[in-house]
N, C-alpha and C positions, 0 to 999 in steps of 0.2 A: 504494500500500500504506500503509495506516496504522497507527503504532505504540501499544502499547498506554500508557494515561498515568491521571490523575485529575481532577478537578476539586476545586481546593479550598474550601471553604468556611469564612466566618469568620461570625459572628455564628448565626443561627439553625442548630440542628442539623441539617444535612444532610449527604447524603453520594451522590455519586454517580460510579461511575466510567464515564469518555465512552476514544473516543479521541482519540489524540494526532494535533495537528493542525500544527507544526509540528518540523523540526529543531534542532540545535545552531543556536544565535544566531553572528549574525558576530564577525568579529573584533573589537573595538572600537577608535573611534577616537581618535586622539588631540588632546582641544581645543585652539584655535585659541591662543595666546598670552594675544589681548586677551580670551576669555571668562575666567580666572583672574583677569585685571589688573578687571576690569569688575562680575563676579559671583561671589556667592558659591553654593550649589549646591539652596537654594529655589527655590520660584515665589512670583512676586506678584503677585497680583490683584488688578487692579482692576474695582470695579461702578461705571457709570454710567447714569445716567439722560440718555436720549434722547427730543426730543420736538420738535412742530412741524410741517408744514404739508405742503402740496406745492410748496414755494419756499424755505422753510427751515428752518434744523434748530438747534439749542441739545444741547449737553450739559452737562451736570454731575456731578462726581464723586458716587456714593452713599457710597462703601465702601472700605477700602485693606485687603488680609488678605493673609496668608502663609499658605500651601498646602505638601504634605509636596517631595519632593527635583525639581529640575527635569526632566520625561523629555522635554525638546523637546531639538534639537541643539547642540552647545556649536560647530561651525564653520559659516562662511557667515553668519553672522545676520545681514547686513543685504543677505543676496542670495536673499533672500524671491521667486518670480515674480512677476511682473505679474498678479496676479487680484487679482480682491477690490471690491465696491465702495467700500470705505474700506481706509485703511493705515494703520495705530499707528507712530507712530517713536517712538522710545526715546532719547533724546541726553544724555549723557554732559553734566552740568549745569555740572562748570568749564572742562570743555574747549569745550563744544557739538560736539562731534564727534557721528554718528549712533552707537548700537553695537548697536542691534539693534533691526528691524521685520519687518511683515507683515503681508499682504493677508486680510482676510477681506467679510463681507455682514452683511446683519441683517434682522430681519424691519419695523423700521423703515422701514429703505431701499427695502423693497417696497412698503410701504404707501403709500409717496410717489406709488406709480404707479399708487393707486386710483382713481374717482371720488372716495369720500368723504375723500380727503386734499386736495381740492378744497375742500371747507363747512367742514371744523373741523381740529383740531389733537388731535393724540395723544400720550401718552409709553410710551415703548417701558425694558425693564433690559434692558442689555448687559455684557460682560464683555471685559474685557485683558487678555491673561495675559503675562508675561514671565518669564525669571530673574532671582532676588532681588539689585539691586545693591548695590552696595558702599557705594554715596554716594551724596546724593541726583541724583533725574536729573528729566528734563523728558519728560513725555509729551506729544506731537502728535499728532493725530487729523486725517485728510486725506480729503477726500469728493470721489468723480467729480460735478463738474458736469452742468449738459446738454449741454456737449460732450465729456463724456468724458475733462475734466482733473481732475487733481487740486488740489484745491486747502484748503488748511488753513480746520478746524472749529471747536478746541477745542486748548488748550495750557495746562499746567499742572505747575507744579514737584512731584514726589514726593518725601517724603523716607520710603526703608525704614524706618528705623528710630525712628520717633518711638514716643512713646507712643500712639497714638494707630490704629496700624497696628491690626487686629483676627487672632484666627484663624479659621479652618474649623472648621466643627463635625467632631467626632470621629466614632467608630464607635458606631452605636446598634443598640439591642436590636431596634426592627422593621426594621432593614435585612440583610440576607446580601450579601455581597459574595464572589466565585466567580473563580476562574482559569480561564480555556479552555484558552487557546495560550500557551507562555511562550519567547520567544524570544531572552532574555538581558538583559543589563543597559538600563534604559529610557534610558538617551541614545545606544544604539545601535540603539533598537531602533523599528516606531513602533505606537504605543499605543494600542489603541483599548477605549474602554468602553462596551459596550453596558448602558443602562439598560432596565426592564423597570418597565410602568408600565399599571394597571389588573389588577393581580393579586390577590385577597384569600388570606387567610391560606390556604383550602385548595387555594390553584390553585400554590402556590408551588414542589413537585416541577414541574407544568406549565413553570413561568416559567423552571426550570433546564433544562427539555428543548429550550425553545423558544428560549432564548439559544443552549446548546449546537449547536443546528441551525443556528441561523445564525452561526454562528462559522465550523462547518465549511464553508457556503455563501462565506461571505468568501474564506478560504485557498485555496477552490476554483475561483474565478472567475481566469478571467486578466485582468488582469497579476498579483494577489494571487502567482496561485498560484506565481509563476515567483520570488517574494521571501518566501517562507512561513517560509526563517530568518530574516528578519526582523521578523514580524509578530506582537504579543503581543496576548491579546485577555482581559480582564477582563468580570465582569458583576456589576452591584449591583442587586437588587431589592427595591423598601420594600411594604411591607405597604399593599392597599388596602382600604380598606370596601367598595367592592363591584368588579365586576366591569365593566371597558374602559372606553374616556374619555367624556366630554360628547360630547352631540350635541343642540346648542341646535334645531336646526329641529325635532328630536322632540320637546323638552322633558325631555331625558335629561340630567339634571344628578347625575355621579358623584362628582364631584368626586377624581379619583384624585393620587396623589399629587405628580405631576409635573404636574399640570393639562393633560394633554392636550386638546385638542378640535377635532372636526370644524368645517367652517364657518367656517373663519377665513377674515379677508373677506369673508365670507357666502358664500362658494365648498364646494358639497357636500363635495367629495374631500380638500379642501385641509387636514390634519390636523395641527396646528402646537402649542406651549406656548407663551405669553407671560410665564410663569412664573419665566424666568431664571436668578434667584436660586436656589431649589428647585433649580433641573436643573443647576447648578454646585456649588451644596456635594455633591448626591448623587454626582456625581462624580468632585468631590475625594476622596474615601473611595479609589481606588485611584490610579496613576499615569494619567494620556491627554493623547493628543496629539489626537483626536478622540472626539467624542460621537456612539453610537447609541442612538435609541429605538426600542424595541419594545413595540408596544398592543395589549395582550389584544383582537384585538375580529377578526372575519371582516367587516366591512364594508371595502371597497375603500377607499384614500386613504394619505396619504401628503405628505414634504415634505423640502426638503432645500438646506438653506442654508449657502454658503459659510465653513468654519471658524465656523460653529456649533452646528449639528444634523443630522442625517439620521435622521427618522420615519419609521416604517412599520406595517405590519399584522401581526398572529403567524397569522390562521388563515383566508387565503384563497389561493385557488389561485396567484393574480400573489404570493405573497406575496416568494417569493424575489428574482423579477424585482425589485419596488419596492424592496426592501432595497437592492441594487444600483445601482437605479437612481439612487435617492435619494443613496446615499452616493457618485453619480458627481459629484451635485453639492455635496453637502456638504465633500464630502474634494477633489475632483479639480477641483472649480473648473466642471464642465461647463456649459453652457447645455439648457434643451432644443431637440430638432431639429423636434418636431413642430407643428402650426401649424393641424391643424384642429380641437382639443377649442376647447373654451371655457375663458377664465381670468379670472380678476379684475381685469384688471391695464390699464388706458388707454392707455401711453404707457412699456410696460418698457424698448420700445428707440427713443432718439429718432433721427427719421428723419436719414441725414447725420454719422453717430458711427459708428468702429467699435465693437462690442462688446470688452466686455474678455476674455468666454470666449475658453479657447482653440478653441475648436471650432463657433463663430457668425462669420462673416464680413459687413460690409454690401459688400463687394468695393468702395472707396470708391477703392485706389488699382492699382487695375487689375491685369489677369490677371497681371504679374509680381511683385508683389508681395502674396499671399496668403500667410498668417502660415501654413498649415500646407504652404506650395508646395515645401519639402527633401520633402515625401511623396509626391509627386506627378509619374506618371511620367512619361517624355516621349511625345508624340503624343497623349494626354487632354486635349481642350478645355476651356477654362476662361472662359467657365459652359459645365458640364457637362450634355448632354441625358440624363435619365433613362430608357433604351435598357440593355438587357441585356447590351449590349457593357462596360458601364461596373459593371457591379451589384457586383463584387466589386473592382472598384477604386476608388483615394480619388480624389476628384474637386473639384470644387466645386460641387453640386445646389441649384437654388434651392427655398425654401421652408425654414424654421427660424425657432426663438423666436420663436413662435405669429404669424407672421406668411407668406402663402405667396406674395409678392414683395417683393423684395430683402433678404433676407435669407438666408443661406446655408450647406451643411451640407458635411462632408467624405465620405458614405457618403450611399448611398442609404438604407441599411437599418443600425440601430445601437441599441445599447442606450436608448442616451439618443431613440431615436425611435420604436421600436414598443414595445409591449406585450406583448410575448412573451421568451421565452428564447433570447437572443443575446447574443454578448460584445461589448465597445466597440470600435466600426471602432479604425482604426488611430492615430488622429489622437487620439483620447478617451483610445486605451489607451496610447497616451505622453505626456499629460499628466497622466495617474493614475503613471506610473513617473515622471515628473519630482516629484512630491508627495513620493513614496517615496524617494526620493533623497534628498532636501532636508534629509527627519526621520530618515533611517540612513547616512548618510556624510558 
């Protein structure tokens, strides 16, 4: 049953009333000690430039800004999971104590697994986010090897408070900024803002229906749906000149605002921004702890990277599913399961590494010791025969991240593997409640 609610609107005149899509917010928590002792109650952003080969990597800082009040977690911060192909630490500069990190990806770090990250060298803009410290502190920047360790990139002393620090650009006249879901104060709660990109001036009621729709698709998906007091959902939408993103193979250059475009990597589907910059200030304009985009456009594609983005389509039949799917891997850390399309990619998982997903296995140290094996019941062999006896139970099935030997998946049949409308086996959809966890208790 759904309650009746509004959606509010700031900048351009709108007005639309949706339903209500979630409950009273939790309780909230009480922060940890050291976040008080450590921070004060912004964010800080940092932009870097990434760039370099398929052997190495260089960063350098672009940008130092302060963003409006922190909506990430004030407890646990340096008990971040293990995802992510890089780790930000944060360390406390007279102490060197750690006081807060976490795992994200880049589109960078994929590009290393091209062919063409082989002949030349690229630079990528990325983004840091943390709460605003108190003093200065020491940023570390840590990158999985090719064996799948971590090992430090990039290090460099911050100080918040110089002159020199910049801010976010404010609220503008072509952008609307919109409330879906509001599920109480944002450090209890987790936040997500769906951006809306390739819309022109007269498609903008559209851009509200079509955030609004997928907002409710969010709440509605499980695990979401089982945490819906918890879950707050914003939407910002800038004004385009014309209508859905680039798609360089046609020669369709839109230029929208968030620079969407198909083709990245020269991969048909593969629907990505390089744009960074743009897709962080627009979403500075509300509170988030995650970024979604949504592309004016009915062509099929889609993307979805680790604590950075989750893109999709507004007006095709998979559209739902992608949303989803995407933000399985953007928000929930997933891998994919599937292993016969095609992808760009040479060398994503090198042979003899386990994967860091939770939900990819190269089964390296044997059937007792499978990272999702508490799920797994007794009398189910492991490696599991894909036989009907097993269809609905977690297993361990070979074939996953695009590879259909050695490499390995918990379900036969899972969001993160077909095409269609199914929820996250079991393995996927407790590593999406462990996410949720992390950013609301």
């Amino acid at each position: 049953m759904l309650e009746r609610s509004c959606v509010v609107f700031h900048g351009m005149s709108l007005a639309v009333c949706l339903a209500a899509l979630c409950a009273a917010g939790p309780a909230v928590a009480q922060p940890e000690e050291g976040f008080d002792r450590f921070f004060e109650a912004g964010t800080l952003r940092i932009d870097y430039h990434h760039f370099g080969n398929n052997k190495e990597e260089t960063l350098a800082i672009d940008a130092v800004l302060r963003e409006g009040d922190w909506p990430g977690p004030r407890n646990g911060l340096t008990a971040f999971p293990d995802f992510g192909k890089y780790r930000a630490v944060v360390l406390d500069q007279a102490s060197g104590k750690p006081i807060f990190e976490y795992g994200y990806s880049s589109l960078f770090g994929e590009w290393q697994t091209t062919p063409e990250a082989t002949l030349t060298r690229r630079v990528f803009h990325e983004t840091v986010r943390l709460p605003m410290p108190r003093a200065p502190v020491i940023l570390r920047i840590l990158s999985r090897d090719n064996r799948g360790r971590l090992v430090k990139v990039f290090e460099e002393t911050v100080d918040p408070h110089t002159h020199l620090v910049g801010a976010t650009p404010g609220q503008r006249k072509d952008v609307t900024t919109l409330l879906l879901a509001d599920a109480g104060p944002i450090d209890s709660t987790l936040d997500v803002v769906i951006l809306a990109d390739g819309y022109p001036a007269h498609q903008q009621e559209k851009a509200a229906r079509d955030l609004a729709r997928f907002a409710r698709v969010m709440i509605e998906t499980p695990p979401f749906d089982r945490y819906k007091d918890r879950l707050s959902i914003r939407g910002v939408i800038p004004v385009a000149d014309l209508c859905g993103p680039d798609e360089p193979r046609k020669s369709l250059h839109r230029n929208p605002p968030l620079r969407t475009t198909f083709n990245t990597f020269d991969s048909a589907r593969y629907l990505t921004t390089s744009d960074n910059r743009t897709l962080r200030d627009l979403a500075s304009l509300v509170p988030y702890d995650a970024i979604v985009v949504v592309v004016n456009t009915s062509r099929y594609g889609g993307a979805g990277i680790f604590n950075m983005f989750s893109i999709f389509i507004s007006d095709n039949e998979y559209d739902e599913y992608v949303m989803m799917h995407e933000f399985g891997h953007g928000f929930g850390g997933l891998g994919d399961e599937y292993y016969t399309s095609s992808v760009a990619y040479s060398d994503f998982y090198p042979r003899g590494v386990e994967p860091w997903e939770p939900n990819v296995t190269a089964l390296l140290h044997g059937p007792s010791k499978v990272k999702w094996g508490s799920q797994i019941e007794p009398g189910v062999p492991v490696p599991t025969p894909p036989v009907p006896e097993y269809s609905a139970r977690t297993g361990v099935f070979e074939g996953a991240g695009y590879s259909a030997k050695g490499l390995y998946r918990p379900a036969l049949d899972c969001k993160m593997f077909s095409k269609k409308e199914i929820d996250y086996c079991a393995v996927c959809a407790r590593a999406v409640e462990q996410m949720i966890r992390y950013y609301t208790e």
